[in-house]
N, C-alpha and C positions, 0 to 999 in steps of 0.2 A: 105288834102292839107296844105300846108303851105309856108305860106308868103315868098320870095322870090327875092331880083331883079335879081338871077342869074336862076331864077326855068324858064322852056320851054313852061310850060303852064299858060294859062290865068283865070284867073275866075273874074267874076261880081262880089261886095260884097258892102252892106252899109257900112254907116260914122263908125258906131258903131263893126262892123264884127260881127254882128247878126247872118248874112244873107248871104248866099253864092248859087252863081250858076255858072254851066259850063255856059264856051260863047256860047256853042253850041243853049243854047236857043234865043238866038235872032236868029237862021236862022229858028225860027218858026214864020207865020205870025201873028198866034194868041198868042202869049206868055203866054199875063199874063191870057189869060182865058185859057190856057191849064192851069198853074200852079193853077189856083183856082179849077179848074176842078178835076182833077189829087191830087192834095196836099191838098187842100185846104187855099192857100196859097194867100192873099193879098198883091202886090208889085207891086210899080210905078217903071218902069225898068228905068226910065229917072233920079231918083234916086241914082244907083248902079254908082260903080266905075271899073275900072278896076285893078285888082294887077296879076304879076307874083308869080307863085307860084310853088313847087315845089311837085310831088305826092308821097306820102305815103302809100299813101290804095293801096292795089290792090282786085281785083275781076276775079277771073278766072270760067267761067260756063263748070264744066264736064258734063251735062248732064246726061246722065243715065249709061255711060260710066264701071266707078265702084259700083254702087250700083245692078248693072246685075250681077259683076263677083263677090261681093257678099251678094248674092240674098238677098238685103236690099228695103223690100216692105212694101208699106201701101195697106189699103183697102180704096175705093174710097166709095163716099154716093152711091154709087150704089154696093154695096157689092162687088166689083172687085178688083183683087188683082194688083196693079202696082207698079213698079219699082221708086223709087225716081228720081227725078231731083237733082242732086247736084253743089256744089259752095264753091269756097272758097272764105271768107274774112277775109283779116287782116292785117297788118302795115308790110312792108319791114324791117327788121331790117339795112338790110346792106344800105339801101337807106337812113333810117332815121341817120344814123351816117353819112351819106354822104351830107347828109342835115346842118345836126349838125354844120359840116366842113364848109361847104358853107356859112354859115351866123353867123358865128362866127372866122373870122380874118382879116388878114389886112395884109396890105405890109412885115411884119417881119414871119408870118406864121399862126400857127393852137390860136384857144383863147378856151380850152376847158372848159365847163360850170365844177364846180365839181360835177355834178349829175354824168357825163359819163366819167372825164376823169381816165384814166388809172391809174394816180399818182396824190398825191394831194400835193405832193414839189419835186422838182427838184435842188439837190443843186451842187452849182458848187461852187471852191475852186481856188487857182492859186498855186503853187508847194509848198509855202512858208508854207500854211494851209493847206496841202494835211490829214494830221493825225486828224486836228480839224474836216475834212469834216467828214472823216471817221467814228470818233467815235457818229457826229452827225448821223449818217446816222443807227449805229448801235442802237443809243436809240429812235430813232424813230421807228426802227421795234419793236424795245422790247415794244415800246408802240403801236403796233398793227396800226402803221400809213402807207398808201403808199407813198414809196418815192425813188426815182431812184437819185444813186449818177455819176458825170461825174468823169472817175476816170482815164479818159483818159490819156496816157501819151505823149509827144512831140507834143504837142495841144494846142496853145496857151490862155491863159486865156481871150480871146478879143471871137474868135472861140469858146470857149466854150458856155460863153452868146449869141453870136447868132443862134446857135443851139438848147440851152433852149427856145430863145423865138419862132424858128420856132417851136419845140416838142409842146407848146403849152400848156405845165402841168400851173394848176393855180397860184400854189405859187413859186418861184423863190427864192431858199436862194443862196444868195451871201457871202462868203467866202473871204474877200479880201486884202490886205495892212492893210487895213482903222476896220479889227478887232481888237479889244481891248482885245480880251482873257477874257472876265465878261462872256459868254457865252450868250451873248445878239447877234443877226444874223441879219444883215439887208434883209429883205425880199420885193418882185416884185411883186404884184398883177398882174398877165399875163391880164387879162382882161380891167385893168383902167391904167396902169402902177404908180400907187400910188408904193410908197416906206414908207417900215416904219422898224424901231428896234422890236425887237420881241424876249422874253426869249422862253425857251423850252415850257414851259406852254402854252405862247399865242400861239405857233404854234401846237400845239396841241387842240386847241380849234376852230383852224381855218374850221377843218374838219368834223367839229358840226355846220358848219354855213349852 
């Protein structure tokens, strides 16, 4: 599960998120002695919180379904041959990127962490620096970095930053009037909207962070 105010489902959890449970346990009368019971688990439910969250895990029970068709058996304590019960678990991928999405933007669009996102600079230019963007974009691949150039034409330079900030790539190079030609780039932290100058070097270290 994971934290969520946009997630459908609810779960219980202490101060600390220890501690987590479906809500479905309070429609048991005995709670916390089924969980001591069952778990072995000590919890004052009067304690717990409630958060939305969103699911991740999933758990699907095939039963015996495929381990019959192929004849995938154990031997029981009683020397008898039986067919497994089977089960899948494990994390949604496509959910967990949509999760990703969900708690990390804002009114302008996507904020992607740099563990996932796709590109790690986004640079846009306005026609004047069209060539400066360019050959940025080409030493950056030569240095094995991800970076996706807007190289769009009859688009205006206003339109292009706000398309970057909806794409949501982390670092945002600006190309603009306001270049001096030292090849120092002013850069967009997508996630803080810090601004700062940056040679080739430091934005190439950025992707080490």
């Amino acid at each position: 599960m994971c934290i969520a105010d946009s997630g459908e489902d609810t779960i219980l959890v202490n101060n600390d998120f220890s501690m987590a449970f479906n809500t479905e346990i309070l429609e048991l009368e005995d709670a916390t002695e089924f969980l001591m019971q069952n778990y072995g688990i000590t919890v004052n439910l009067d304690e717990l919180h409630e958060e939305h969250c969103i699911e991740l895990g999933h758990i699907f029970q095939l039963g015996q379904k495929y381990s019959q068709t192929m004849k995938g058996m154990f031997v029981d304590r009683n020397g008898k041959s039986q067919y497994y019960h089977m089960g899948c678990y494990g994390i949604g991928v496509s959910r967990t990127l949509a999760a990703i999405c969900e708690i990390n933007c804002d009114k302008d669009g996507f904020k992607w962490p740099i563990s996932t996102a796709p590109y790690t600079f986004y640079i846009v230019s306005n026609e004047n620096q069209r060539n400066i963007a360019e050959e940025l974009y080409q030493e950056l691949l030569t240095a094995n970095q991800k970076v996706i150039l807007d190289d769009r034409k009859n688009v205006t330079f206003g339109a292009k930053l706000k398309d970057a900030k909806l794409f949501g790539i982390p670092y945002l190079v600006i190309i603009g009037n306001s270049y001096a030609g030292d090849n120092v780039y002013e850069v967009e932290e997508r996630l803080t909207g810090k601004k700062s100058k940056m040679s080739f070097g430091q934005l190439c270290e950025l992707s080490t962070l």
